[in-house]
N, C-alpha and C positions, 0 to 999 in steps of 0.2 A: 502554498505560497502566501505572502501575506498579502492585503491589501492592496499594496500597492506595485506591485510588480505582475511583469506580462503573464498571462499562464498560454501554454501551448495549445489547452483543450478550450474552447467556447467560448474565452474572455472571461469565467467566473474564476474570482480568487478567494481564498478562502484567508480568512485572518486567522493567524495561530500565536499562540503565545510563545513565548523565547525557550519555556521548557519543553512542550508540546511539539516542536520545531526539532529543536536537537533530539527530544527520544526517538522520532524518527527516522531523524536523520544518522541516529544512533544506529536503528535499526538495521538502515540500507547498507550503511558500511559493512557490517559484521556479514550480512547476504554477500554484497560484493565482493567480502574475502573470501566466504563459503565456494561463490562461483570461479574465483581468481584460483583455490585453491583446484576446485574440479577440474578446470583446464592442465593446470600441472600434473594431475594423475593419468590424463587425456594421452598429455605430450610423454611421460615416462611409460607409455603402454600398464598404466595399473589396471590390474583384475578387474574385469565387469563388475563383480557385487559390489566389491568394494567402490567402485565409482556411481553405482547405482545407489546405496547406503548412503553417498552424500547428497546426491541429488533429491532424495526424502526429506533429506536434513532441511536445502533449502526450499522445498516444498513446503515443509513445515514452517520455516519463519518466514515468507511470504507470506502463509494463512495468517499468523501473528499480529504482521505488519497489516495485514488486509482489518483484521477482527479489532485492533488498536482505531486503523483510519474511519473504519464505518460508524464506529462508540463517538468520535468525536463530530463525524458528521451529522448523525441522528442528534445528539447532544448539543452541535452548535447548530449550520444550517439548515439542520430537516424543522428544529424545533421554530427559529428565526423565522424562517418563512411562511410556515402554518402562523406562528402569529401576524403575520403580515398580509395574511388572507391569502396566502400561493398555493393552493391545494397539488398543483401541480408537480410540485419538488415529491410529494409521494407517489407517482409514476414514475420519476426519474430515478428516487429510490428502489423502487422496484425493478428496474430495466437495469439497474447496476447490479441489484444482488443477482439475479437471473444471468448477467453474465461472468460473475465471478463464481456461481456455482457453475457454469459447463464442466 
C-alpha cells in the first residue's frame, strides 16, 4: 500500500513505487486466475492429481510473490528503519519469516 492509504494490518504502510506496485499486483492476478481456474476443475469433478498439480503451481507463485515482497522489504523498510535506529523491525523480520516458513 502506499503511503498514504489505510492498511488493514497495524496502521504501517509501505510506500511502493508505481512499477513495484503493479508487478505485484501483476503477480496476484495471474494466482487469482490459477485459483479461479482450481475451482473450475473442483466444480467439473477433475481428477485429483491433476487438481493437486495446480495447487503446487499456486504454491509455487505464492513463494514468488512471498520471495519478491520480502527483497523489497529488507531492501526498503528493514534497511529504513535500522538507519533510523529501530533495531526492532529485525524481530519483526524474524517473526515474519518463521511464519511463512510453517
Amino acid at each position: 500500500m502506499s503511503g498514504n492509504k489505510p492498511c488493514c494490518c497495524g496502521g504501517k504502510t509501505t510506500h511502493r513505487t508505481e512499477e513495484e506496485r503493479k508487478k505485484l499486483i501483476n503477480r496476484l492476478s495471474r494466482i487469482e486466475g490459477q485459483i479461479r481456474g482450481i475451482r473450475g476443475m473442483v466444480e467439473v469433478d477433475a481428477y485429483c492429481t491433476d487438481i493437486l498439480t495446480q495447487c503446487a503451481a499456486v504454491v509455487a507463485a505464492m513463494n514468488g510473490f512471498n520471495k519478491e515482497l520480502i527483497g523489497h522489504h529488507i531492501r526498503g523498510c528493514v534497511v529504513r528503519e535500522l538507519e533510523l535506529g529501530n533495531g526492532e523491525v529485525i524481530d519483526e523480520l524474524t517473526d515474519t519469516l518463521q511464519k511463512l516458513m510453517k
